[in-house]
VEXDO-224301 format. One record per residue (C-alpha): residue number from 0; x, y, z. Coordinates in nm, 2 decimals. Layout:
! VEXDO-224301
   baba        x        y        z
    NUM        X        Y        Z
...
! end
This chain:
! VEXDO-224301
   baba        x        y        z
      0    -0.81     0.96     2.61
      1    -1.13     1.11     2.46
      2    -1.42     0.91     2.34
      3    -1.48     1.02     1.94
      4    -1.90     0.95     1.89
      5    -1.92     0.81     1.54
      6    -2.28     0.89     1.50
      7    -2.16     1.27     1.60
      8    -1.87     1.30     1.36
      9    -1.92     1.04     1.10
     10    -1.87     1.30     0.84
     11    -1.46     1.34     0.91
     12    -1.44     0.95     0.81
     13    -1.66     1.10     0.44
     14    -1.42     1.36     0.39
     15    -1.13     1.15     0.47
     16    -1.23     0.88     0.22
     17    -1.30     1.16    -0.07
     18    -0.95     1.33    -0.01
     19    -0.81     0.99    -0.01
     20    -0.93     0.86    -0.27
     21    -0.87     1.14    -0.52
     22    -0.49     1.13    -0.34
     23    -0.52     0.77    -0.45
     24    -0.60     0.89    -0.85
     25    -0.24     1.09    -0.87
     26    -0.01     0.88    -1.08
     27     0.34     0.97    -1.05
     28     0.44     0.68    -1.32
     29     0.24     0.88    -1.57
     30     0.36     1.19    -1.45
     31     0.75     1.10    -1.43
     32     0.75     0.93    -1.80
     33     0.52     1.25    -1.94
     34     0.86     1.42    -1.80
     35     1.06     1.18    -2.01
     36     0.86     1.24    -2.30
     37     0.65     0.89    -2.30
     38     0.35     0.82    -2.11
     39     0.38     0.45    -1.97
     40     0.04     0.35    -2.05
     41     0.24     0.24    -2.39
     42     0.52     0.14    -2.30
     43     0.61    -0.24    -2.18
     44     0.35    -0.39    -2.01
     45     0.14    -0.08    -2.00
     46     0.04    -0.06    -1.63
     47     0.18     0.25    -1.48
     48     0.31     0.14    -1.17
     49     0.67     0.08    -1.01
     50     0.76    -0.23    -1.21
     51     0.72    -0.10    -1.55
     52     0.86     0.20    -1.48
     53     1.16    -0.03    -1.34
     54     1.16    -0.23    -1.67
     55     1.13     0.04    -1.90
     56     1.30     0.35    -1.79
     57     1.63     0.17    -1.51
     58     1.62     0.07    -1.18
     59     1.70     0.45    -1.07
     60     1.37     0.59    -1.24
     61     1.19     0.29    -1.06
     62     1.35     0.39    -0.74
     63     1.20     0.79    -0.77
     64     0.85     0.61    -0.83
     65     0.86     0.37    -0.58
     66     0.96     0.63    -0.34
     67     0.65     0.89    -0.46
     68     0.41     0.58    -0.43
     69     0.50     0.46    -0.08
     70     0.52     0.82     0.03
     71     0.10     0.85    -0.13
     72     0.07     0.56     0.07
     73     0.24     0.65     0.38
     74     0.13     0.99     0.48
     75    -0.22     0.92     0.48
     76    -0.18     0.68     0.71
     77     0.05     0.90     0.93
     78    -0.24     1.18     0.90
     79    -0.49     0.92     1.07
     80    -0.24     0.88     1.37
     81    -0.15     1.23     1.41
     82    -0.56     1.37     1.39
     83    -0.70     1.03     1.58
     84    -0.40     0.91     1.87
     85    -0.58     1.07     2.13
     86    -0.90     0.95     2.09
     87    -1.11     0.60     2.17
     88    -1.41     0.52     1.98
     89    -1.71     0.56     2.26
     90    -1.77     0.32     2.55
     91    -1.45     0.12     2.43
     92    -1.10     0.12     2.46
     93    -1.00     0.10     2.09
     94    -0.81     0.37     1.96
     95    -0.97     0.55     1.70
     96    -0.59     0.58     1.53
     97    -0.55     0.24     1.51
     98    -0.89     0.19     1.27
     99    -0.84     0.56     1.10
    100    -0.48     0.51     0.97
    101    -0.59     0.18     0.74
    102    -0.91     0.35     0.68
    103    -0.74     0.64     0.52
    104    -0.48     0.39     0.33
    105    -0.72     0.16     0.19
    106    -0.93     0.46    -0.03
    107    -0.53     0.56    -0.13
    108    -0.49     0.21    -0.22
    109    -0.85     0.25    -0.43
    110    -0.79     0.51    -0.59
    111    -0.45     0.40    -0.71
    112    -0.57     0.08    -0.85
    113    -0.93     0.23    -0.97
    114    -0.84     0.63    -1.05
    115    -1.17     0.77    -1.19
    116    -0.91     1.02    -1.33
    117    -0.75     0.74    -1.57
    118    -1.11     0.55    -1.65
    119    -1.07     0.30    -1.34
    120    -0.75     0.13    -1.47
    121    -0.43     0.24    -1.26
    122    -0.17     0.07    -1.12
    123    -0.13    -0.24    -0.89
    124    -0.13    -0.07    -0.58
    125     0.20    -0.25    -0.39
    126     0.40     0.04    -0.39
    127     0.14     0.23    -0.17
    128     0.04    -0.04     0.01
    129     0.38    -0.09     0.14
    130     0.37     0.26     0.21
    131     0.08     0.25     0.43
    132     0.22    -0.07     0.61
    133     0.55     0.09     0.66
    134     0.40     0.43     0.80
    135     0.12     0.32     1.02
    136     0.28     0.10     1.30
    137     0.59     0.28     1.30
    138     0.37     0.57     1.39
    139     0.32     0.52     1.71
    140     0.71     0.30     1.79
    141     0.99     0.37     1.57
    142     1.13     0.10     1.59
    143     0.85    -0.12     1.43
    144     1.03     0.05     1.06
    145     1.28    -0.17     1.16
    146     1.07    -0.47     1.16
    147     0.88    -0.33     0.80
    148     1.26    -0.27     0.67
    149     1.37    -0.62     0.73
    150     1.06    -0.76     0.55
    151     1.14    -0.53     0.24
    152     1.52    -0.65     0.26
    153     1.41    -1.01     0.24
    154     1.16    -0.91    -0.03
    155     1.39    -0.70    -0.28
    156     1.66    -1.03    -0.19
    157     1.38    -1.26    -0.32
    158     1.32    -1.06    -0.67
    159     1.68    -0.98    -0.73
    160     1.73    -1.38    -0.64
    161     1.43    -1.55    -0.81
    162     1.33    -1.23    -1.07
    163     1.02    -1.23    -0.97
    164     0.88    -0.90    -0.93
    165     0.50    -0.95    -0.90
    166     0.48    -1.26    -0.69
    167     0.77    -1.11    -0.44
    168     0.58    -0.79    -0.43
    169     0.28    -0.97    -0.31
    170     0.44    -1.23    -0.09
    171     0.59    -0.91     0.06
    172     0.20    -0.70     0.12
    173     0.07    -1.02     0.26
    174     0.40    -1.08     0.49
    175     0.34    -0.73     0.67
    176    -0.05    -0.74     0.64
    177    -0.02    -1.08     0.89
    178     0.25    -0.88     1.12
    179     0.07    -0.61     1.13
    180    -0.28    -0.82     1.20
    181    -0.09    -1.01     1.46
    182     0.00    -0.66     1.66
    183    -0.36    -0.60     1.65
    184    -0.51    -0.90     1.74
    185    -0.22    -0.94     2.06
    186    -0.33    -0.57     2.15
    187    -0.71    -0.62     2.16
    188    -0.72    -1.00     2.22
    189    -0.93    -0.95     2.55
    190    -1.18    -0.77     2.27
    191    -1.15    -0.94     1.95
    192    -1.52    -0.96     1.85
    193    -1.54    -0.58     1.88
    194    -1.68    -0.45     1.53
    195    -1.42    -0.19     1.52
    196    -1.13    -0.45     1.58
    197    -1.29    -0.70     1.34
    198    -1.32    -0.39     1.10
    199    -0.96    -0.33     1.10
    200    -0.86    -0.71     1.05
    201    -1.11    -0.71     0.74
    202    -0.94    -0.41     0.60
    203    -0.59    -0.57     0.59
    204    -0.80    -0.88     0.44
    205    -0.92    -0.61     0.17
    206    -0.59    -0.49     0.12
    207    -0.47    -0.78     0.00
    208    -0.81    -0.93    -0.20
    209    -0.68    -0.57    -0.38
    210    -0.37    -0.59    -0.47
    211    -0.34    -0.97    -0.54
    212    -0.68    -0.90    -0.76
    213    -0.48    -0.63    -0.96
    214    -0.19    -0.88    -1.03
    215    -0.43    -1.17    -1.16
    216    -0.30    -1.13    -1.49
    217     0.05    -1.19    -1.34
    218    -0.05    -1.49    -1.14
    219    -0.19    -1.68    -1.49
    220     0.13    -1.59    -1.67
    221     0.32    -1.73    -1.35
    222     0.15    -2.03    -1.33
    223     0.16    -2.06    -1.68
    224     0.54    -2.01    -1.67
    225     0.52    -1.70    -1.88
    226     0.57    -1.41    -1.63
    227     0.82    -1.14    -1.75
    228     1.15    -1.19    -1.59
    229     1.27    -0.87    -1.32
    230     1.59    -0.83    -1.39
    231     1.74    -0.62    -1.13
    232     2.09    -0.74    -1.17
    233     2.11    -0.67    -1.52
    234     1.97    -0.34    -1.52
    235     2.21    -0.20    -1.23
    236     2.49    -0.33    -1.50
    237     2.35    -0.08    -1.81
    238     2.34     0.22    -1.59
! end
């Protein structure tokens, strides 16, 4: 393995967080319903993200965003693997990979929630962020998808069950943020109060203080009993 000097090449984590970020500001829920002749800014709840899209246009148009949005997710995370596996952070053991692939997600994840392109108001973020959890373990073992799959099945069982979209879509990102922490904190355990290890746990944290923060409106309107229903049985019905 090679050692990576931070203090040397600082500027490829810059770059990385600019083209992530602006990655992060491409909508495809306003893109797709511009192609259906809407935008989705107005129309149903107004957030143009996976759920509306689901709500307003069929499960099948939610399916094609949900797809494009873990994909936005996903590769970046796969790019930090592919450019960093080889390389240790200097005088430790701690893959560089293992910080870069979150690092890279987490300005996607930004700039999806906060595009500067749509005034700082996009969309929730989960659809990425399960993206970026379901690309960067499996990176490095396959068969860790298998593990991410599971946790989606039980999720999508939950909201078809309970119709719950938001709170299953969160219980979901915090489920495979604590796997995902767990693998970490097994692999450098010997280590844990590295600042590049705690950095990595913190950025799962952020993940999380993210997306949950961009459903807050959804968690008053759940508590308060008036949450739209997800109606994924119905909606497979009308198509």
């Amino acid at each position: 393995m090679k050692e990576f000097n931070v203090a040397e090449n600082w500027y490829w984590f810059l770059v990385a967080a600019i083209a992530c970020y602006l990655l992060g500001c491409f909508n495809f829920a306003v893109l797709i319903s511009r192609i259906k002749k809407q935008d989705i800014r107005g129309v149903g709840s107004g957030n143009p993200g996976t759920m509306n899209m689901t709500r307003s246009f069929g499960i099948k148009i939610g399916a094609v965003n949900f797809f494009c949005d873990v994909i936005k997710g996903g590769v970046p995370a796969l790019a930090g693997w592919l450019l960093f596996k080889d390389y240790v952070f200097a005088g430790t053991q701690i893959s560089v990979s293992d910080f870069a692939r979150y690092f890279f997600g987490l300005f996607v994840i930004i700039g999806h929630i906060f595009p500067v392109t749509m005034k700082f108001m996009g969309g929730k973020g989960i659809a990425s962020t399960v993206g970026l959890f379901a690309f960067a373990l499996p990176c490095e073992e396959w068969w860790y998808f298998l593990v991410a799959f599971v946790f989606l099945t039980c999720v999508l069982v939950y909201i078809i069950v309970f119709e719950l979209g938001s709170m299953g879509s969160l219980v979901g990102v915090t489920a495979l943020s604590i796997w995902q922490a767990a693998i970490f904190v097994l692999r450098y355990k010997e280590v844990l109060s590295n600042g590049w290890v705690i950095s990595i746990l913190m950025m799962l944290l952020l993940l999380n203080i993210l997306t949950w923060g961009a459903h807050h409106k959804n968690i008053y309107k759940l508590l308060a009993g008036e949450e739209h229903r997800t109606k994924v049985r119905k909606k497979k019905k009308t198509l």
